[in-house]
C-alpha positions in Angstrom: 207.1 21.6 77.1 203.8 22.0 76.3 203.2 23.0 72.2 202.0 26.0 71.2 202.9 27.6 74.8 206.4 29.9 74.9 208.6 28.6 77.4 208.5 31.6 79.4 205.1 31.5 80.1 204.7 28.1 80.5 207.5 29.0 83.3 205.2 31.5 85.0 202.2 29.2 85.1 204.5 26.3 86.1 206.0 28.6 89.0 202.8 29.6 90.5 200.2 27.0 89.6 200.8 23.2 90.6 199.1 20.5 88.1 195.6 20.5 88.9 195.4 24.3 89.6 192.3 25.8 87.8 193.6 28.1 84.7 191.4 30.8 83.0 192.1 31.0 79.3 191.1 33.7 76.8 191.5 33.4 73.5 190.2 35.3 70.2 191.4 31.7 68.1 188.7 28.9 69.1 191.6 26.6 67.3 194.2 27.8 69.4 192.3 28.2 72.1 191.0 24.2 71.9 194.5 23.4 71.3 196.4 25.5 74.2 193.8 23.9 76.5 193.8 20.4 75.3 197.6 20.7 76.2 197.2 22.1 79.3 194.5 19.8 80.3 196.8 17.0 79.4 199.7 18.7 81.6 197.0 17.6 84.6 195.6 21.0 84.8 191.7 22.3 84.7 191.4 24.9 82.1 188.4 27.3 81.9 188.1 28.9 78.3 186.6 32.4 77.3 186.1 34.3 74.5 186.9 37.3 75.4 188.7 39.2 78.5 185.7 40.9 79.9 184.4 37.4 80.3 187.2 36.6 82.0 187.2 39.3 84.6 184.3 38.8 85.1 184.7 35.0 86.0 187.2 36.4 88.6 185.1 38.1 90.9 183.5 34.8 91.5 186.5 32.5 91.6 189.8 33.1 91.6 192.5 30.7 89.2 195.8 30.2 89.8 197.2 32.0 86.7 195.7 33.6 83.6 196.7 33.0 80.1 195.5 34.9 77.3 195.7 34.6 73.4 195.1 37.3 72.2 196.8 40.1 69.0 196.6 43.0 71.0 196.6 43.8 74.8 193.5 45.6 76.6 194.5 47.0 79.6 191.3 48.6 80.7 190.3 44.9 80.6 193.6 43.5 82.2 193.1 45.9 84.8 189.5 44.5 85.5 190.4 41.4 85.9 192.8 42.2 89.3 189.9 44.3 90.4 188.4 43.2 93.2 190.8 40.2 93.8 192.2 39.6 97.3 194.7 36.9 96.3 197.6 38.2 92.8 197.8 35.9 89.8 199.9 35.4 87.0 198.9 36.7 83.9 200.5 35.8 81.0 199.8 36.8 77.2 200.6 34.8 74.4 200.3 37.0 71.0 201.2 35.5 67.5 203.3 38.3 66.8 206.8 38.5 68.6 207.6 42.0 68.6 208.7 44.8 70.8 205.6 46.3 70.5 203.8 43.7 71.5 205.5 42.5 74.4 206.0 46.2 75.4 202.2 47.0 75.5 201.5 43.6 77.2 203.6 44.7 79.6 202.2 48.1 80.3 198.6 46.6 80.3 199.2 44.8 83.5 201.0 41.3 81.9 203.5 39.7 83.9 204.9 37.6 81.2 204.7 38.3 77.2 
């Protein structure tokens, strides 16, 4: 398993996106962000990191990755919602929030997530 990745999303990433797939990762933590990618990285895959979603979606409408991971407190889904936008091909998108609550996994959900 990779550290600092639930095992749940690590499953949806795993499911859809072979080692050396390209993932986008957004993150509001540069540490954690570092850290989740450094893993990744290790795990064979190529990791492209971004501060913030809208940079993200907007990195999709030029390239497509094989899955999405995002780091993030609180969900956006106007900026979820922009990052399918446009796409011919459906990725994973999977948010990872510090908090494990309801709440949180219910308004991941509702933004557009397909893992929490």
């Amino acid at each position: 398993m990779i550290a600092g990745v639930v095992p749940a999303a690590l499953e949806a990433i795993m499911q859809t996106a072979p080692p050396s797939a390209t993932i986008y990762l957004a993150s509001d933590n540069a540490l954690l962000a570092h850290d989740t990618a450094l893993q990744l990285r290790q795990a064979g895959y190529t990791v492209q990191m971004f501060p913030h979603i809208a940079a993200l979606a907007a990195a999709v409408k030029h390239a497509t990755p094989a899955a999405v991971l995002i780091e993030m407190a609180a969900p956006d889904g106007a900026a979820l919602a922009a990052c399918r936008d446009g796409c011919d091909r459906r990725f994973p998108i999977v948010w990872i929030a510090a908090r494990d609550s309801f709440d949180v996994r219910l308004a991941s959900a509702r933004a557009g997530a397909d893992a929490c």
